[in-house]
DSSP file (Angstrom, degrees, kcal/mol; ACC not computed):
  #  RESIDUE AA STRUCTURE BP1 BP2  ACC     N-H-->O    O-->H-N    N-H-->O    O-->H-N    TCO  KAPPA ALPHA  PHI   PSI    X-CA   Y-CA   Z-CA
    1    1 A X              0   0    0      0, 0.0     2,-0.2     0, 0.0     5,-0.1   0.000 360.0 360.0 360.0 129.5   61.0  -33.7   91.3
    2    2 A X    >>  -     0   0    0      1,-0.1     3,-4.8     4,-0.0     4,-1.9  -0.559 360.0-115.9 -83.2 140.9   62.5  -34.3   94.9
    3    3 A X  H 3> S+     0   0    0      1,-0.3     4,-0.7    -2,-0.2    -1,-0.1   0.420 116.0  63.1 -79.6  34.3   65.2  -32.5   95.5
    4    4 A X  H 3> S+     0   0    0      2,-0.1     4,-0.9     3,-0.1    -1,-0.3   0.558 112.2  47.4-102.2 -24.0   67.6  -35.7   95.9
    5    5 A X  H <> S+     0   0    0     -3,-4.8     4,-1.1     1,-0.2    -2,-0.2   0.779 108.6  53.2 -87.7 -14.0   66.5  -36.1   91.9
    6    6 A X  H  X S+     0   0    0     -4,-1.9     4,-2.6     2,-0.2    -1,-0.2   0.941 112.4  41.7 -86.3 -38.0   67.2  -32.6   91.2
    7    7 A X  H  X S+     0   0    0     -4,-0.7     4,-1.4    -5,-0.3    -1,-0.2   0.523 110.3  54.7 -89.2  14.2   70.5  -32.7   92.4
    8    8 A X  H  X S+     0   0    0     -4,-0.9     4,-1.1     2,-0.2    -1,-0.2   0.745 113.7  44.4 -88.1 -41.6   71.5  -36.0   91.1
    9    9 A X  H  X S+     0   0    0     -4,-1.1     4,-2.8    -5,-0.2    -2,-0.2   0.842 115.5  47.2 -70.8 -43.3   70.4  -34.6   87.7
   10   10 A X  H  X S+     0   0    0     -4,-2.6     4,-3.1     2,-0.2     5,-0.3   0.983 113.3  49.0 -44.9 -74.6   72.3  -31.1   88.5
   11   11 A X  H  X S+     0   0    0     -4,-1.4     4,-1.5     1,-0.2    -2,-0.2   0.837 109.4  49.7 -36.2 -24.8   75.2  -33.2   89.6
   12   12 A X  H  X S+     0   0    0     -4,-1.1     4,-2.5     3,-0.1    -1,-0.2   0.941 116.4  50.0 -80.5 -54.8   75.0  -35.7   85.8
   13   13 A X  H  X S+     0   0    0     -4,-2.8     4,-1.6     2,-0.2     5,-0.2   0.877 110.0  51.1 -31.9 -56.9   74.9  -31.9   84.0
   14   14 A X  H  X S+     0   0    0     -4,-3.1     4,-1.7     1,-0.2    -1,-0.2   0.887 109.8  43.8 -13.0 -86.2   77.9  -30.8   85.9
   15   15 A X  H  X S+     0   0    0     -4,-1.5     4,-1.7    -5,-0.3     5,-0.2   0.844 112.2  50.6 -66.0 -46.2   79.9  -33.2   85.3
   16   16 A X  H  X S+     0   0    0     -4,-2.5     4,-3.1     2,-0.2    -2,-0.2   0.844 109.3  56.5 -55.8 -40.4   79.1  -33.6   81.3
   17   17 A X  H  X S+     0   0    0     -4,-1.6     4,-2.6     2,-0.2    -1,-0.2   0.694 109.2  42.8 -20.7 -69.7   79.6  -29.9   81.0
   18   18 A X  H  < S+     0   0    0     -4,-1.7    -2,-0.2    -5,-0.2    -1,-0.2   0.723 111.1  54.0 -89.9  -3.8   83.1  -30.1   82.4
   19   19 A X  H >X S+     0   0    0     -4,-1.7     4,-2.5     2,-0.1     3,-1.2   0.850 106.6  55.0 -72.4 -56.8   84.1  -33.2   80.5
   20   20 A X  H 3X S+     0   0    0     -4,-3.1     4,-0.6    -5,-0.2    -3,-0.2   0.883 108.2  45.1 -23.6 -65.5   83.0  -31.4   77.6
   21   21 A X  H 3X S+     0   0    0     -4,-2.6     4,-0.9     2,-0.2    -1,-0.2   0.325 114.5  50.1 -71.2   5.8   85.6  -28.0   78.3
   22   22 A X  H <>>S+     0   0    0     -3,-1.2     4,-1.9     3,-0.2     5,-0.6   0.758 111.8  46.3 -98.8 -58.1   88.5  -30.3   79.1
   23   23 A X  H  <5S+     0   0    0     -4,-2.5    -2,-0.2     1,-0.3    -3,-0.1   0.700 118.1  42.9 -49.5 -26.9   88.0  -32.4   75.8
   24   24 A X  H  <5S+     0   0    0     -4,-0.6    -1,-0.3    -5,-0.1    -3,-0.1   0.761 114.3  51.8 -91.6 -25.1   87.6  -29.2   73.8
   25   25 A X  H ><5S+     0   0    0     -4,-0.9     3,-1.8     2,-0.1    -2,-0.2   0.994 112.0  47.8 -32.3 -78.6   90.8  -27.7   76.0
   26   26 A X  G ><5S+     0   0    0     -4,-1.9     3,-0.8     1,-0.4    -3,-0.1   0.620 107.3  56.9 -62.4 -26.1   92.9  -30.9   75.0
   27   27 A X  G 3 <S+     0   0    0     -5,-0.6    -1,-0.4     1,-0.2    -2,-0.1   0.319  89.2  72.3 -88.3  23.2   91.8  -30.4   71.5
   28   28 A X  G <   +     0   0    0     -3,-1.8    -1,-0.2     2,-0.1    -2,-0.2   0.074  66.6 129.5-166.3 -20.7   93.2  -26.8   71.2
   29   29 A X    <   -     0   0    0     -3,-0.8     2,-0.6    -4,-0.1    39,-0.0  -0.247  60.2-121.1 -47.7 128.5   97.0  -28.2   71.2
   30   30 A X        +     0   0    0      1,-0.1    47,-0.1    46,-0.1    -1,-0.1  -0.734  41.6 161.3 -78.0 142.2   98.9  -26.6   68.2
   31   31 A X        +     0   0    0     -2,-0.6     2,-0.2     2,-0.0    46,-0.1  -0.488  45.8  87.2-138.6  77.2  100.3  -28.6   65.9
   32   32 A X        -     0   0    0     43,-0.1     2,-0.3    12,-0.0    45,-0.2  -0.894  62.9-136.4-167.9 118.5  100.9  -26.6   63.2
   33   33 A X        -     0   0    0     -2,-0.2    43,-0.2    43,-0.2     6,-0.1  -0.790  10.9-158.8 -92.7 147.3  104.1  -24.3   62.3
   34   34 A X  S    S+     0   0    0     41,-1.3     2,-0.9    -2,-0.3    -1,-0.2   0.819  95.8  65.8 -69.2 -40.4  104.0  -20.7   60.9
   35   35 A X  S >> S-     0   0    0     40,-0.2     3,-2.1     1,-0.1     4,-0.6  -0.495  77.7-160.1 -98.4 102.7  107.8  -21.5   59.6
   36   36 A X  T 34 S+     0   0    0     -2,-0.9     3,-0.3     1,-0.3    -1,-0.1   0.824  95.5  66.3 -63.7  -5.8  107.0  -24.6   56.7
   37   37 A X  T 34 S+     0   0    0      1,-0.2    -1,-0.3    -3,-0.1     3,-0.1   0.558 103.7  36.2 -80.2 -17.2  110.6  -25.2   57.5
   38   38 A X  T <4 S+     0   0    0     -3,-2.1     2,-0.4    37,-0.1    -1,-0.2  -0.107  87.2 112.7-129.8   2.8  109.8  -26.3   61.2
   39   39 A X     <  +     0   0    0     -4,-0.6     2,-0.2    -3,-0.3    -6,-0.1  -0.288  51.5 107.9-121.5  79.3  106.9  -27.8   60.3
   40   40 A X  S  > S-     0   0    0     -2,-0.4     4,-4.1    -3,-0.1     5,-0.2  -0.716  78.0-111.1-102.3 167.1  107.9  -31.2   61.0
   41   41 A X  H  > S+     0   0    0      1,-0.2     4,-1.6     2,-0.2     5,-0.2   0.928 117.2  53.4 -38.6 -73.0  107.4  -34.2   63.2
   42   42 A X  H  > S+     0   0    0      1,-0.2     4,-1.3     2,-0.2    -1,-0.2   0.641 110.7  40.6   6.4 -79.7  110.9  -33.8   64.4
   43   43 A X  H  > S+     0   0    0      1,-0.2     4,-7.1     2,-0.2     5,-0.4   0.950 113.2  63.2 -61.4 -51.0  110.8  -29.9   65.6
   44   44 A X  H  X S+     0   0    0     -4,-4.1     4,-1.6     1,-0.2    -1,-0.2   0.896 104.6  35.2 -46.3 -52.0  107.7  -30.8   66.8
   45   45 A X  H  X S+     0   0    0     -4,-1.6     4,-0.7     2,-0.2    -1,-0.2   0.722 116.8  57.4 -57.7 -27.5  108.7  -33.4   69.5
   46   46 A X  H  X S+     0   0    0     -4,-1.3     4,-0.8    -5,-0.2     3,-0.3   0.918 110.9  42.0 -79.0 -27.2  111.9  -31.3   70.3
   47   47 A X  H  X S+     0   0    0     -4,-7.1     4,-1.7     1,-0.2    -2,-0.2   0.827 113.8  53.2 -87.1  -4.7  109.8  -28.1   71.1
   48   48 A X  H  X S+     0   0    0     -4,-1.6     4,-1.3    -5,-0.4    -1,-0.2   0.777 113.5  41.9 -77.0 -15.7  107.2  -30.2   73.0
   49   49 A X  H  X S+     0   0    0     -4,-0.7     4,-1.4    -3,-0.3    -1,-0.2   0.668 108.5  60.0 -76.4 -21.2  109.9  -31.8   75.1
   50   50 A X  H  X S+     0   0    0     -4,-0.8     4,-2.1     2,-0.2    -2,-0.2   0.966 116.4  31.5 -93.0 -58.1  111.3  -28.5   75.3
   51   51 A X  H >< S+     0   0    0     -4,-1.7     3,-2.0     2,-0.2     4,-0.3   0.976 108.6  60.0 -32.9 -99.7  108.0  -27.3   77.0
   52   52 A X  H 3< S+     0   0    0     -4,-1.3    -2,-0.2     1,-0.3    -1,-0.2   0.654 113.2  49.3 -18.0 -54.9  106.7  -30.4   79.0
   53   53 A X  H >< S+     0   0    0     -4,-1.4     3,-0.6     1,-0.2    -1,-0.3   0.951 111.9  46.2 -70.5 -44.3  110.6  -29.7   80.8
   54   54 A X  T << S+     0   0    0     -4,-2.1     2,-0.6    -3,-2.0    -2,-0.2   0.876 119.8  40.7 -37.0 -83.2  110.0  -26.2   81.4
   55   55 A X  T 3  S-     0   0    0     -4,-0.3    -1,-0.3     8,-0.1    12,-0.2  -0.664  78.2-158.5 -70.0  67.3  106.5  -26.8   82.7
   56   56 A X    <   -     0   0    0     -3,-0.6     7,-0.3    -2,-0.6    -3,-0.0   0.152  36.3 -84.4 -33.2 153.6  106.2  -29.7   85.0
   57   57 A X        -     0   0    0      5,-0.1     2,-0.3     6,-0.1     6,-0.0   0.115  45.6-162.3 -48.1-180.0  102.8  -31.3   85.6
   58   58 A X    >>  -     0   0    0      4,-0.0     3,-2.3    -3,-0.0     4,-0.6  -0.693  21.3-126.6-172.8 129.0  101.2  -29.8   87.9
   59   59 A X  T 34 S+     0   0    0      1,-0.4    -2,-0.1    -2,-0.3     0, 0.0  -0.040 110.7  50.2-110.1  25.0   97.8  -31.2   90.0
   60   60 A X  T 34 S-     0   0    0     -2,-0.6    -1,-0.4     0, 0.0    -3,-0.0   0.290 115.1-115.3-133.7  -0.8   95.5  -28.3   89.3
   61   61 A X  T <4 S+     0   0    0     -3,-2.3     4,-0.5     3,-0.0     3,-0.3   0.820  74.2 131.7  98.0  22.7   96.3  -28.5   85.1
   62   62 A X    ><  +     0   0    0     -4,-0.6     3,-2.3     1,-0.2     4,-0.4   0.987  62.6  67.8 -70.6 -64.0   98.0  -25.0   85.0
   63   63 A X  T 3> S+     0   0    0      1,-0.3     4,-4.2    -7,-0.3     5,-0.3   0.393  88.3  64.3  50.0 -64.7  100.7  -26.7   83.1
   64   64 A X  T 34 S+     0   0    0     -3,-0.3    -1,-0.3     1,-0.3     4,-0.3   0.784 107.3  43.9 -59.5 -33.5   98.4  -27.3   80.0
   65   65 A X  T <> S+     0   0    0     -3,-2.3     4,-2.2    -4,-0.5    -1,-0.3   0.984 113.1  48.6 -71.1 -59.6   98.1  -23.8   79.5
   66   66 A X  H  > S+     0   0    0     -4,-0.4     4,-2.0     2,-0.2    -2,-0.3   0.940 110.2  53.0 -41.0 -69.7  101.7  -23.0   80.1
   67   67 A X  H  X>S+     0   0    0     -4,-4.2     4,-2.0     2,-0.2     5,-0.8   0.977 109.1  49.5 -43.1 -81.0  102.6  -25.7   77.7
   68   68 A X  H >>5S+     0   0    0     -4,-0.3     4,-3.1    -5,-0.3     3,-3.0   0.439 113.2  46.4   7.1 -97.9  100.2  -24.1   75.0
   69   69 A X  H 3X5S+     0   0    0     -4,-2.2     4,-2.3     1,-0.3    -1,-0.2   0.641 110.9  52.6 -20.1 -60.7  101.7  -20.5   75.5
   70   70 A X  H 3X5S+     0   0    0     -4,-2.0     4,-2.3     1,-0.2    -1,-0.3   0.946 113.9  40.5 -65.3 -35.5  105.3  -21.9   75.3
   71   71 A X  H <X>S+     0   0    0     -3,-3.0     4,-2.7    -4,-2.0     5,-2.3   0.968 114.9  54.8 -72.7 -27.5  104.7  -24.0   71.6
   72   72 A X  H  <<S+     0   0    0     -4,-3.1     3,-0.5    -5,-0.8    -1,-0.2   0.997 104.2  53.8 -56.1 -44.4  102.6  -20.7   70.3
   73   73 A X  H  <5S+     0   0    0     -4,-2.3    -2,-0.2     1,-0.3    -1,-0.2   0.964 108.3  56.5 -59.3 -55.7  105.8  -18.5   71.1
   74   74 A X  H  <5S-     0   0    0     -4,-2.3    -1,-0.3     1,-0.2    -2,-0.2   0.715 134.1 -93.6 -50.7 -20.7  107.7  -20.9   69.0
   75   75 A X  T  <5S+     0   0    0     -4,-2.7   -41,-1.3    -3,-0.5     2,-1.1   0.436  78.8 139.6 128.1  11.9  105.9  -20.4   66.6
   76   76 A X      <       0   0    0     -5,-2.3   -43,-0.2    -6,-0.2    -1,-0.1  -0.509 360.0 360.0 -80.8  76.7  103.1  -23.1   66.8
   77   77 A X              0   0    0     -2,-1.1    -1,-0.1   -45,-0.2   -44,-0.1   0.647 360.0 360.0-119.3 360.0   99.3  -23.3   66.3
């Protein structure tokens, strides 16, 4: 293999590899209450709104994380 094939092939790995961890990040959201009383559409959408405002987007994806942490303190998983 020449090493323009190896690192086209590194590069195809890479990339699959970090497509992977985002997709399995993204799936990781809670949506789920501990409280069966809170665990509705409703509550949901107000405490995700409530989050998403906290934590503005942010161009390196910190955000995602943030978000998480805030619905888990409410009581979300």
């Amino acid at each position: 293999m020449t090493l323009t094939k190896l690192g086209k092939h590194l590069t195809k790995i890479t990339m699959t590899l970090l497509v992977g961890s985002f997709l399995m990040g993204c799936s990781s959201y809670p949506d789920v209450n501990t409280d069966p009383a809170k665990n509705n559409k409703v509550t949901f959408q107000r405490d995700a709104l409530d989050c998403a405002q906290s934590y503005p987007d942010s161009g390196s994806g910190v955000h995602v994380k943030q978000r998480i942490a805030c619905m888990n303190l409410k009581g979300w998983h």
